[in-house]
GUMARFI-293030 format. One record per atom (N, C-alpha, C): residue in three letters; x, y, z. Coordinates in steps of 0.05 Angstrom, whole numbers. Layout:
! GUMARFI-293030
[pt ALA; [X; Y; Z]]
...
***
This chain:
! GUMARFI-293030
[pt UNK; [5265; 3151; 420]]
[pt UNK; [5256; 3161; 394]]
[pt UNK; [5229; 3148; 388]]
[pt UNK; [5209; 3162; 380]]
[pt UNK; [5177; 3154; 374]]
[pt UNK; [5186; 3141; 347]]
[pt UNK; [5166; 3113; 342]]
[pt UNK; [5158; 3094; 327]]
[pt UNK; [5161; 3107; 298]]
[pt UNK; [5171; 3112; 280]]
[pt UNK; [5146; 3120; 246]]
[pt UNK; [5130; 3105; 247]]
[pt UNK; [5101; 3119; 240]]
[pt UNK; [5077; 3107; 224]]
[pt UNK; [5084; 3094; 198]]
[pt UNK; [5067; 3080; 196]]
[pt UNK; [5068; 3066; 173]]
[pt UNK; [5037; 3052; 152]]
[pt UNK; [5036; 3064; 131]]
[pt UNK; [5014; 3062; 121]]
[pt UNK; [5023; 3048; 89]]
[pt UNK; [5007; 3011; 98]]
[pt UNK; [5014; 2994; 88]]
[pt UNK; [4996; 2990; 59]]
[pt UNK; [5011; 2996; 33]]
[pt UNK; [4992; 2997; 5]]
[pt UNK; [4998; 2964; 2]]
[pt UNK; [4982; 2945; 1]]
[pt UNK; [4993; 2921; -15]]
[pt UNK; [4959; 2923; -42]]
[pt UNK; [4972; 2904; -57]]
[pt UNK; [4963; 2908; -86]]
[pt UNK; [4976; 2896; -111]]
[pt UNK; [4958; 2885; -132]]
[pt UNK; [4972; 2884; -153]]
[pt UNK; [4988; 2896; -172]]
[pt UNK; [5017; 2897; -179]]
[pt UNK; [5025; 2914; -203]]
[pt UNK; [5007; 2925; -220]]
[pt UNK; [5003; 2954; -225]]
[pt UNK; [4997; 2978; -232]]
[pt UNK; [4956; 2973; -227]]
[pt UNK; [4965; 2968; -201]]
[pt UNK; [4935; 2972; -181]]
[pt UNK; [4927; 3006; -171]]
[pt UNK; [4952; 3011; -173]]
[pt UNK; [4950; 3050; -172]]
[pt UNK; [4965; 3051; -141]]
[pt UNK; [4983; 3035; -135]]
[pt UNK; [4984; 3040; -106]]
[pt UNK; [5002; 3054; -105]]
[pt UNK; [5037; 3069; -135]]
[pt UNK; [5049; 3090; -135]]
[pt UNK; [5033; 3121; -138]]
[pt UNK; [5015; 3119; -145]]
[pt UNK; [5002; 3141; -152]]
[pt UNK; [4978; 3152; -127]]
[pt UNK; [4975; 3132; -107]]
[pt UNK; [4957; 3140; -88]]
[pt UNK; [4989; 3144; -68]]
[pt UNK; [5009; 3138; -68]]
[pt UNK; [5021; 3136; -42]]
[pt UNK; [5034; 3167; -56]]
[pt UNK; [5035; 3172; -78]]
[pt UNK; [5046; 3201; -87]]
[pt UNK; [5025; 3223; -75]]
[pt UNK; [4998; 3219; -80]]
[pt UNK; [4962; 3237; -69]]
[pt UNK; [4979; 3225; -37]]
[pt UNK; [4986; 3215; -20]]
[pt UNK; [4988; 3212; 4]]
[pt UNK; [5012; 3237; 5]]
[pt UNK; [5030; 3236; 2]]
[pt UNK; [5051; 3251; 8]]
[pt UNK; [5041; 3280; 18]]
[pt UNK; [5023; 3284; -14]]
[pt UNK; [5009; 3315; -14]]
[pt UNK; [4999; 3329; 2]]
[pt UNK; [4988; 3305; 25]]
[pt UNK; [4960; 3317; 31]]
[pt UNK; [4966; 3304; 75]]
[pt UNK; [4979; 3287; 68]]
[pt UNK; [4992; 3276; 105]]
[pt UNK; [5003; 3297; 108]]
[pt UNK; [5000; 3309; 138]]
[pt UNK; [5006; 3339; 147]]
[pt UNK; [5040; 3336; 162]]
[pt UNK; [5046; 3311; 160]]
[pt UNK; [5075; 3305; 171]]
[pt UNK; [5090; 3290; 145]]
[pt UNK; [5120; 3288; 144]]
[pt UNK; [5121; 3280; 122]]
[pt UNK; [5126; 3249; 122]]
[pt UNK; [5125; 3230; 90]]
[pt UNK; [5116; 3204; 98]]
[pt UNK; [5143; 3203; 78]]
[pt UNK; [5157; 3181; 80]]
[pt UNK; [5176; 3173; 50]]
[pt UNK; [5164; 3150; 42]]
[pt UNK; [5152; 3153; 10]]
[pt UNK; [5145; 3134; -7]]
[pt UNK; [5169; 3100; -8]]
[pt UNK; [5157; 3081; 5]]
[pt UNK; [5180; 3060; 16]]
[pt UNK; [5170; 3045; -13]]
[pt UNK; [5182; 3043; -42]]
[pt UNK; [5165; 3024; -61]]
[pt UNK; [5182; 2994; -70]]
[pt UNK; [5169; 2973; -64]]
[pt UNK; [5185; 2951; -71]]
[pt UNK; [5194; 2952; -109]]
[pt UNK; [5191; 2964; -119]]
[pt UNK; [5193; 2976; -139]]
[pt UNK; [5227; 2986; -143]]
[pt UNK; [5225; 3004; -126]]
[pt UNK; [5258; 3016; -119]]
[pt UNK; [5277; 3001; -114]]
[pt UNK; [5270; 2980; -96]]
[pt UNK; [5288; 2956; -98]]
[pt UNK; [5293; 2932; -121]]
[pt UNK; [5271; 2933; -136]]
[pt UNK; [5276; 2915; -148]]
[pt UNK; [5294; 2923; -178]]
[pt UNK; [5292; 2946; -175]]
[pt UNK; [5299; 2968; -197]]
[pt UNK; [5335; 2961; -194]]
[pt UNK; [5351; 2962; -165]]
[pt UNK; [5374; 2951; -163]]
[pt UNK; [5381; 2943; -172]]
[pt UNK; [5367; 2910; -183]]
[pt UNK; [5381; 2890; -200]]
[pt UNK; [5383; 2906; -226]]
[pt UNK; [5402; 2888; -245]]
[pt UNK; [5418; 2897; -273]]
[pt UNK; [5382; 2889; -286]]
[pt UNK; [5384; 2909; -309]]
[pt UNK; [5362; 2903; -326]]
[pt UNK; [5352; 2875; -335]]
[pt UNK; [5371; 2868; -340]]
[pt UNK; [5364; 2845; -363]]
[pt UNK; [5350; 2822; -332]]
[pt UNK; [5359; 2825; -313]]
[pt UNK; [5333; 2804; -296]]
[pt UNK; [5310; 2806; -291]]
[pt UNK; [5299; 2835; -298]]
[pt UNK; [5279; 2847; -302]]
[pt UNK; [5255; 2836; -329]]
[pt UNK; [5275; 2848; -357]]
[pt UNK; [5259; 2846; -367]]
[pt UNK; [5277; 2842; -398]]
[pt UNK; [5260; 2833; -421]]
[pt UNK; [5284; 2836; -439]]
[pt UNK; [5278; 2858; -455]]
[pt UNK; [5286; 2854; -481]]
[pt UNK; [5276; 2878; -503]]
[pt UNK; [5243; 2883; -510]]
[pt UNK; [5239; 2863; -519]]
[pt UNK; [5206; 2860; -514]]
[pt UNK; [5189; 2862; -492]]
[pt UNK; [5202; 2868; -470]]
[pt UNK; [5187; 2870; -442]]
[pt UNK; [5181; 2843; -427]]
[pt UNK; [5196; 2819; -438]]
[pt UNK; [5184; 2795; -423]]
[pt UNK; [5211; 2781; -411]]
[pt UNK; [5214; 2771; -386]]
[pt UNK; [5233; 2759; -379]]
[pt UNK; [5242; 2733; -392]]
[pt UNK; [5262; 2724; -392]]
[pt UNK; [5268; 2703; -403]]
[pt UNK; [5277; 2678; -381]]
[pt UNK; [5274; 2651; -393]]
[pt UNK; [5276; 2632; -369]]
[pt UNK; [5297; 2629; -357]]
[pt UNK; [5314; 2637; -367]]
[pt UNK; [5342; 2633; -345]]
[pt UNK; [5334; 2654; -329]]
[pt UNK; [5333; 2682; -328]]
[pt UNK; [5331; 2701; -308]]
[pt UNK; [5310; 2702; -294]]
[pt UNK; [5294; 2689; -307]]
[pt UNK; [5271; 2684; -282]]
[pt UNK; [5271; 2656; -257]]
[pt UNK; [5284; 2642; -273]]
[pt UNK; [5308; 2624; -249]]
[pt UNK; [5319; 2637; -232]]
[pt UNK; [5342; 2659; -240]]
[pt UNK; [5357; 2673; -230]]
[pt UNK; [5343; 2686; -207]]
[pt UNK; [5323; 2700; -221]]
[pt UNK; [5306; 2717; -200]]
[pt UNK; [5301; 2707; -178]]
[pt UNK; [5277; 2679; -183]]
[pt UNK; [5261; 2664; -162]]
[pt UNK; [5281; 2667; -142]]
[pt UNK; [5305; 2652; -145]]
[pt UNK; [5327; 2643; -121]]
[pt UNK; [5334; 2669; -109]]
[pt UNK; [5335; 2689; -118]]
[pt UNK; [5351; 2715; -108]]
[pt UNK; [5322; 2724; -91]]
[pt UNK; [5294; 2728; -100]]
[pt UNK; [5273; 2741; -93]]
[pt UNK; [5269; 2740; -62]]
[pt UNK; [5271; 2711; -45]]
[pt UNK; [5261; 2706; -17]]
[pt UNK; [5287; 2726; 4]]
[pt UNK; [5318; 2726; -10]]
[pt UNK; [5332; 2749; 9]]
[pt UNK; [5321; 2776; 0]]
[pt UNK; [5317; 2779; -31]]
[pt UNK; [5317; 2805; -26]]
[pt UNK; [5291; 2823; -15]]
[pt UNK; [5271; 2801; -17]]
[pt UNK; [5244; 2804; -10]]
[pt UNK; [5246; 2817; 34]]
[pt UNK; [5252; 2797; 38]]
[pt UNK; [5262; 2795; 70]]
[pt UNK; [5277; 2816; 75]]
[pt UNK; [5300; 2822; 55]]
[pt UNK; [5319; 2851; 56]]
[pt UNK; [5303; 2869; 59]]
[pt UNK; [5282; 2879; 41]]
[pt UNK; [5267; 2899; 40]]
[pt UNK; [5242; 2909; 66]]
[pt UNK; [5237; 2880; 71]]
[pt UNK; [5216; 2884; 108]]
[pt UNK; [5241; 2889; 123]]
[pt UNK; [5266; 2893; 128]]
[pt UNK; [5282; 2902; 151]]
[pt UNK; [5285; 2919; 147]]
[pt UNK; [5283; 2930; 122]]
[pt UNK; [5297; 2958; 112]]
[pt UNK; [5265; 2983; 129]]
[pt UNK; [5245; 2965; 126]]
[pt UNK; [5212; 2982; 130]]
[pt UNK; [5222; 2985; 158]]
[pt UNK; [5235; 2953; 175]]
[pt UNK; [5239; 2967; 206]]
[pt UNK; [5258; 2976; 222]]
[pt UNK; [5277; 2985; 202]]
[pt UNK; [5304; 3001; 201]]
[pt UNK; [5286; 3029; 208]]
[pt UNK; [5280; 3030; 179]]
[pt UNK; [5265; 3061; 175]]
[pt UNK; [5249; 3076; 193]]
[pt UNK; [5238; 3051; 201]]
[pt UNK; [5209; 3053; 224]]
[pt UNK; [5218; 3067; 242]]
[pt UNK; [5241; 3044; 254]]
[pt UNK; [5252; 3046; 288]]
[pt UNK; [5269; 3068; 283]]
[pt UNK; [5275; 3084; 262]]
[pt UNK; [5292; 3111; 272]]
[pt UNK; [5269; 3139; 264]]
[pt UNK; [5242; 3126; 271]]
[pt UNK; [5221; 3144; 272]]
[pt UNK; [5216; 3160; 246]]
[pt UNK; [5227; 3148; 229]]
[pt UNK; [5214; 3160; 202]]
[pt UNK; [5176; 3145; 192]]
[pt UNK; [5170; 3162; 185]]
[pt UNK; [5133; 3159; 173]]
[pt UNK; [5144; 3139; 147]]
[pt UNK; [5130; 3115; 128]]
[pt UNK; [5128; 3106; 115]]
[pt UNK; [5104; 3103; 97]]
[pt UNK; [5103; 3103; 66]]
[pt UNK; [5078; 3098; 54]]
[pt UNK; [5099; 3073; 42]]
[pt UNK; [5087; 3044; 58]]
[pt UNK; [5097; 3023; 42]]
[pt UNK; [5078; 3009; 16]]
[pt UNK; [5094; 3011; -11]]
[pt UNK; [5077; 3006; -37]]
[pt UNK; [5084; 2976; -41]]
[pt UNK; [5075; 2957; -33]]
[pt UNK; [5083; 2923; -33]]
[pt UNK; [5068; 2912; -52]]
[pt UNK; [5074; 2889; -51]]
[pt UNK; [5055; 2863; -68]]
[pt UNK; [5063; 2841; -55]]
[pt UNK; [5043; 2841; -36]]
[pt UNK; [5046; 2804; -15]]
[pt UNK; [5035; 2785; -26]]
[pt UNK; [5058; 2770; -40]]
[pt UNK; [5045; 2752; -54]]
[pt UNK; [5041; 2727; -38]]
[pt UNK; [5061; 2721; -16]]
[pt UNK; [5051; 2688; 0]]
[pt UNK; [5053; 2701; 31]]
[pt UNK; [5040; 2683; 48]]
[pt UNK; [5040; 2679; 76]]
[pt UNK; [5059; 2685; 92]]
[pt UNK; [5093; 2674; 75]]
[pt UNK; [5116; 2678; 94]]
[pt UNK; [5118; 2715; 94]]
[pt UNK; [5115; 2719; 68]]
[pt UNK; [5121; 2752; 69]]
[pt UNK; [5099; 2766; 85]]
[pt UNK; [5074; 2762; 91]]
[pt UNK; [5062; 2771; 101]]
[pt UNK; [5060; 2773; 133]]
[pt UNK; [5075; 2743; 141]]
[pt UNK; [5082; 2738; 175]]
[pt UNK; [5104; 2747; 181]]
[pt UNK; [5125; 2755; 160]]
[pt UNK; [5157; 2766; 172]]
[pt UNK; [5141; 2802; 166]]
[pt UNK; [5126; 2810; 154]]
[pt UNK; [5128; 2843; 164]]
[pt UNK; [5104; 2843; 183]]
[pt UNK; [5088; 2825; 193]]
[pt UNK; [5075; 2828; 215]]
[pt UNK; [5085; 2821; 240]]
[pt UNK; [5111; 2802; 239]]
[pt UNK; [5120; 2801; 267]]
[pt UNK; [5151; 2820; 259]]
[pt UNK; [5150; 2834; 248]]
[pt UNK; [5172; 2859; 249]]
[pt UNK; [5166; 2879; 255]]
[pt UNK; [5135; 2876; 253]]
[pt UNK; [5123; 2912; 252]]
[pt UNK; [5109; 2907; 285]]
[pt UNK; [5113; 2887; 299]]
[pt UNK; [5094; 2888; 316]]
[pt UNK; [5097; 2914; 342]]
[pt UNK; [5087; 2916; 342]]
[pt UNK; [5079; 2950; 360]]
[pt UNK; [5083; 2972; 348]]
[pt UNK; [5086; 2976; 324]]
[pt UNK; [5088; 2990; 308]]
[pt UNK; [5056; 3003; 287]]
[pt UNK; [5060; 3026; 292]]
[pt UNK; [5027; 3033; 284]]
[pt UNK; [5025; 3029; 252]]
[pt UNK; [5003; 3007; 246]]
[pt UNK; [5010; 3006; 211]]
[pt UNK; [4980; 3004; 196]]
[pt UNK; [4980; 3026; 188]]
[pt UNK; [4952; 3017; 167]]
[pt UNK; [4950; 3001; 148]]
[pt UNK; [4939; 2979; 145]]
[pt UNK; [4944; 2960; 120]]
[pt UNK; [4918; 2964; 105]]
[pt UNK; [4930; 2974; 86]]
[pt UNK; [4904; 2973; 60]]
[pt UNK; [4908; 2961; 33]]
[pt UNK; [4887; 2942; 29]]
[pt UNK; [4886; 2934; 14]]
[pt UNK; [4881; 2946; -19]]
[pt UNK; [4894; 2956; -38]]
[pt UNK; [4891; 2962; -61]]
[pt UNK; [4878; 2950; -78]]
[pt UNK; [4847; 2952; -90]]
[pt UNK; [4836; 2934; -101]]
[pt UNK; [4826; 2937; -137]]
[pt UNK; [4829; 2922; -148]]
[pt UNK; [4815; 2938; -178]]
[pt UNK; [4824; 2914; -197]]
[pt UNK; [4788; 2918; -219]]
[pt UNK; [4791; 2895; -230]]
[pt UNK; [4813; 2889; -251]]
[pt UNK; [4814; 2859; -260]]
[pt UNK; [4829; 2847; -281]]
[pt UNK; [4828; 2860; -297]]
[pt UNK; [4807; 2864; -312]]
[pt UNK; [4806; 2884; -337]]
[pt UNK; [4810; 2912; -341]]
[pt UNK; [4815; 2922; -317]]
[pt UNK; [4825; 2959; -318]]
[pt UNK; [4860; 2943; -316]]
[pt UNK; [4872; 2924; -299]]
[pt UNK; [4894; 2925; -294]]
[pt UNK; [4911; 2921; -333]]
[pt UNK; [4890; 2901; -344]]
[pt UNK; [4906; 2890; -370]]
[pt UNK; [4903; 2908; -388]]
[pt UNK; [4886; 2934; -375]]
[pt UNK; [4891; 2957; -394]]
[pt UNK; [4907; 2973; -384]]
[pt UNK; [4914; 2971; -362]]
[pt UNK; [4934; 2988; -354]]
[pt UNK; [4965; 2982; -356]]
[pt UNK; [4969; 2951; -367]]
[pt UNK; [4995; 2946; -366]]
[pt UNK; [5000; 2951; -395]]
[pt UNK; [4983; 2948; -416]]
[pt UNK; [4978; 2951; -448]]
[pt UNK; [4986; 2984; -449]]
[pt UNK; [4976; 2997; -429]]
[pt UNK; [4990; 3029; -431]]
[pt UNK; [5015; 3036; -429]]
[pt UNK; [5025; 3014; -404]]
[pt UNK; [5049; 3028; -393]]
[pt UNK; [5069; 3007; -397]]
[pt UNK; [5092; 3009; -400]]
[pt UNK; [5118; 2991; -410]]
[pt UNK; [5122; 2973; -378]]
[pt UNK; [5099; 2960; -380]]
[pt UNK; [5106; 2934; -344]]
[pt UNK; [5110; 2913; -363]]
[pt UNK; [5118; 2890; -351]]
[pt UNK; [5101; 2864; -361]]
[pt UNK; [5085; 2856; -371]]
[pt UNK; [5086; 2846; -385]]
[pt UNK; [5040; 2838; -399]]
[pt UNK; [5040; 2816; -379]]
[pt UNK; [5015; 2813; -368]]
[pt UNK; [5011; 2791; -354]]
[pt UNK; [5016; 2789; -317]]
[pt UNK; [5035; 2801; -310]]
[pt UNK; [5039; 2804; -285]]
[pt UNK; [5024; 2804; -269]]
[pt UNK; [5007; 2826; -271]]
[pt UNK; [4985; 2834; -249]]
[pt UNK; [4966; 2811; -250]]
[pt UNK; [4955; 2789; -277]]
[pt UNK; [4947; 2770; -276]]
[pt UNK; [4947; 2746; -257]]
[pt UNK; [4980; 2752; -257]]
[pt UNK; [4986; 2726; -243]]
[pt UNK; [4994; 2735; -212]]
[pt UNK; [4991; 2762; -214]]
[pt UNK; [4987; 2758; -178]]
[pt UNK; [4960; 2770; -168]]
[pt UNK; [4942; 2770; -182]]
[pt UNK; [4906; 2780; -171]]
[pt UNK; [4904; 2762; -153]]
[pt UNK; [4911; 2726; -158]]
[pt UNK; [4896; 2707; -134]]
[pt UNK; [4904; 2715; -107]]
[pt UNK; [4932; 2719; -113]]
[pt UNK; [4950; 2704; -82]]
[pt UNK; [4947; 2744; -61]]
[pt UNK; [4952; 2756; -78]]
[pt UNK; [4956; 2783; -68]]
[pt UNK; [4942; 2797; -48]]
[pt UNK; [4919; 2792; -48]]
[pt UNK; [4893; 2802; -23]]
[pt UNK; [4881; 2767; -13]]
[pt UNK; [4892; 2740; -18]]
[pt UNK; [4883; 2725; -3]]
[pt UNK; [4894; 2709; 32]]
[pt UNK; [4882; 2710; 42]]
[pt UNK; [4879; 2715; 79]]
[pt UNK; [4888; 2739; 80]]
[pt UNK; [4883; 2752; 71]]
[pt UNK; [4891; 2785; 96]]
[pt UNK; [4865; 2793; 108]]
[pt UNK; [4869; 2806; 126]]
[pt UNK; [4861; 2826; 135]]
[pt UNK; [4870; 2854; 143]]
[pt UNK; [4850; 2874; 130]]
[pt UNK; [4858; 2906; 120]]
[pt UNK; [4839; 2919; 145]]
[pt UNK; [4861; 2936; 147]]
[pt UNK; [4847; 2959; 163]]
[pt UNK; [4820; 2985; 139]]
[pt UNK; [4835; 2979; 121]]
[pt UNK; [4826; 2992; 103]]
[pt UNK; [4821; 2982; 66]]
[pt UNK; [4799; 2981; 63]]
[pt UNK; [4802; 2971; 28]]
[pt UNK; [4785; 2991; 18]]
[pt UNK; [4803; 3002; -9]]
[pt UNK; [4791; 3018; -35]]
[pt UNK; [4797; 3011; -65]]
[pt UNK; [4785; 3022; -75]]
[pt UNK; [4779; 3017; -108]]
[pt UNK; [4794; 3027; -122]]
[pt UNK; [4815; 3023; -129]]
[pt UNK; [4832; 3041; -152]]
[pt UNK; [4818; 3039; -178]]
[pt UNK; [4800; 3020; -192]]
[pt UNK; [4787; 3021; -211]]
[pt UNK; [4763; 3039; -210]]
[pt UNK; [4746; 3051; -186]]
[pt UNK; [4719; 3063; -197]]
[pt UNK; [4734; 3086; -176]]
[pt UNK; [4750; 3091; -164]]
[pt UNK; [4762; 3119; -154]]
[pt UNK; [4794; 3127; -168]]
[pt UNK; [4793; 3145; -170]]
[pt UNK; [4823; 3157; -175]]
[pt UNK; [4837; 3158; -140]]
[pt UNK; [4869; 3162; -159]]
[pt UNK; [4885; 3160; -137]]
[pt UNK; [4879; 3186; -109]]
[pt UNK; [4870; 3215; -116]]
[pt UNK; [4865; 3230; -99]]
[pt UNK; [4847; 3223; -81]]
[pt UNK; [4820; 3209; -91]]
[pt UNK; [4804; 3191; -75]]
[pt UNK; [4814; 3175; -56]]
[pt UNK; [4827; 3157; -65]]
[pt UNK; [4841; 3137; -55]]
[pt UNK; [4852; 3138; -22]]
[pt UNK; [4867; 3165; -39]]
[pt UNK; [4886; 3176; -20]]
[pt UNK; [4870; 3192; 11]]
[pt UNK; [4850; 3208; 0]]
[pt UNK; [4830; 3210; 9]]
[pt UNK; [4826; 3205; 44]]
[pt UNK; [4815; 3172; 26]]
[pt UNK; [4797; 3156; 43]]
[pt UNK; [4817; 3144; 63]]
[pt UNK; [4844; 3138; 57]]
[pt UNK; [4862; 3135; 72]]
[pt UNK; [4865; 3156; 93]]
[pt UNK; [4871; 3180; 83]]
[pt UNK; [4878; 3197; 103]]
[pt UNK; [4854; 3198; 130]]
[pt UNK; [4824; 3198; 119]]
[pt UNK; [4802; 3191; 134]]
[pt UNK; [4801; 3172; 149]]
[pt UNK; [4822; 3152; 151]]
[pt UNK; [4822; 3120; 160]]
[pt UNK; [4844; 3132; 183]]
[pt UNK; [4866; 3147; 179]]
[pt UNK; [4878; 3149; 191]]
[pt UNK; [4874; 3171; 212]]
[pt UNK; [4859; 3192; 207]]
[pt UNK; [4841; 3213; 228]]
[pt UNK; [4829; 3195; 241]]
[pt UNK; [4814; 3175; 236]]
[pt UNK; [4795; 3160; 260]]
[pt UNK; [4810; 3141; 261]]
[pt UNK; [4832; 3138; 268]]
[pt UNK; [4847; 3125; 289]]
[pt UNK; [4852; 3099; 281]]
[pt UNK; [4840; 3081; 252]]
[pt UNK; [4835; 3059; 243]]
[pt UNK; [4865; 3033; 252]]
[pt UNK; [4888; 3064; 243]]
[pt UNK; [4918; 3038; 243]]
[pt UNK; [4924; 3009; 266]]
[pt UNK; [4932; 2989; 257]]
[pt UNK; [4945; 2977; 279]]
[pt UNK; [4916; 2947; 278]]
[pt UNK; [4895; 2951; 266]]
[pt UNK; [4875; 2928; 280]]
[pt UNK; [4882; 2907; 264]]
[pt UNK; [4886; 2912; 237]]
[pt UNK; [4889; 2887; 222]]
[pt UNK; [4919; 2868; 226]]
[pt UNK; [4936; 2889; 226]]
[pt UNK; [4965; 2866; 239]]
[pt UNK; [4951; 2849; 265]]
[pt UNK; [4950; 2864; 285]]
[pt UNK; [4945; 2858; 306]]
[pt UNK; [4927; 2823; 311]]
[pt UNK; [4906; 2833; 292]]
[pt UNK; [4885; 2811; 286]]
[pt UNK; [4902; 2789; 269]]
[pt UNK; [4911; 2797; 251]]
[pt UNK; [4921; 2766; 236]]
[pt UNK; [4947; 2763; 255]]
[pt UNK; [4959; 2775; 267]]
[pt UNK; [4988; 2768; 288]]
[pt UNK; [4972; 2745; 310]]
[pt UNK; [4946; 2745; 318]]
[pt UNK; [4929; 2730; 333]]
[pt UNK; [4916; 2699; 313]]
[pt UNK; [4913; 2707; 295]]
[pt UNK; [4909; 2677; 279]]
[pt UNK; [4930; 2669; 269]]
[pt UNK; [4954; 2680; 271]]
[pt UNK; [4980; 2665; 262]]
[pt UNK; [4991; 2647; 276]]
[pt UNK; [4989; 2656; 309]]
[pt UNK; [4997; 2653; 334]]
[pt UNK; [4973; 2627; 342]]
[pt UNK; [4947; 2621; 335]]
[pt UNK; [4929; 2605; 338]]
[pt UNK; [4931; 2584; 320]]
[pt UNK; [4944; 2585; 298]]
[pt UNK; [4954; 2565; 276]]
[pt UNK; [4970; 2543; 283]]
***
C-alpha cells in the first residue's frame, strides 16, 4: 500500500491554518483529510478547556499540562496510523517544544511531508482571538516557541494573504516537488546533536 502524503500546517492558534487546510481540500486534485489537533483536543469534557468566561482555571490547567504529553504523542501515531494505510493528510498542529517536533519527524521518516510554516503577526492574531470565542492570550503565548528551530519546506503569511492564497502557494510547493527536505534536514541535525 503507497505512503499518504502529508502536508504539515504548524502555527499559532487562529494563525489561519483551519481555513487554509479547508482552501486545500478544494483545490488538491486527490482527496486530503483535514488531520486538526483541534479535534482532539475537543475530546476532553469542556470545562478543561475553558470556563464560562473563556479562561481556564488553575486546577484544569494542572489537569491538562499532565494529560497534554500522552495525548499530544496519541495524536503523531494517529498522523502515522493514517499515513501508513495510505490516506493524504492536511496536518493543522501547533509545535510548541522540540520533543513534539522529533517524535513526528522520526514517525514520519520516509514519509513524503510538506512542512509549512504558518506565519502572521501578534497584532492580526489578538484581533483575531477578540473576534472569535478562543482564549484571549493563547496565540501570545505560543508566537516564541511555535516556529523556533524549524525548518519549513514552505513559509506563508496568513496576515498579508488570505487563506485561498495560502492555499495557493502550497499547492505550488507541492507541484514542484518541494515535500520531504525540511524533515529530512532537521532529522540530520537531530541525529548530529
Amino acid at each position: 500500500m503507497a505512503k499518504g502524503k502529508i502536508i504539515f500546517l504548524n502555527g499559532t492558534s487562529n494563525s489561519g491554518k483551519a481555513a487554509i487546510a479547508w482552501h486545500l481540500q478544494e483545490i488538491l486534485p486527490e482527496p486530503y483529510l483535514h488531520f486538526s489537533i483541534d479535534t482532539f483536543l475537543h475530546m476532553l469534557p469542556e470545562r478543561f478547556m475553558t470556563t464560562e468566561d473563556n479562561e481556564p482555571t488553575f486546577e484544569n490547567e494542572k489537569q491538562l499540562a499532565a494529560l497534554m504529553p500522552g495525548i499530544i504523542s496519541s495524536i503523531h501515531h494517529c498522523i502515522l496510523t493514517f499515513a501508513s494505510q495510505g490516506h493524504n493528510l492536511i496536518v493543522d498542529h501547533v509545535l510548541l517544544n522540540q520533543d513534539w517536533l522529533k517524535e513526528c519527524i522520526t514517525l514520519l521518516d520516509g514519509y513524503p511531508v510538506l512542512f509549512v510554516g504558518i506565519h502572521c503577526r501578534l497584532k492580526e492574531l489578538d484581533r483575531r482571538e477578540r473576534q472569535r470565542s478562543t482564549i484571549r492570550g493563547l496565540a501570545r503565548q505560543q508566537i516564541e516557541f511555535v516556529h523556533a528551530d524549524k525548518i519549513y519546506d514552505l513559509e506563508v503569511d496568513s496576515d498579508n494573504f488570505d487563506a485561498v492564497e495560502c492555499a495557493n502557494k502550497i499547492l505550488q510547493a507541492l507541484e514542484n516537488g518541494q515535500a520531504g527536505e525540511a524533515f529530512s534536514r532537521m532529522r540530520l541535525l537531530f541525529t548530529l546533536q
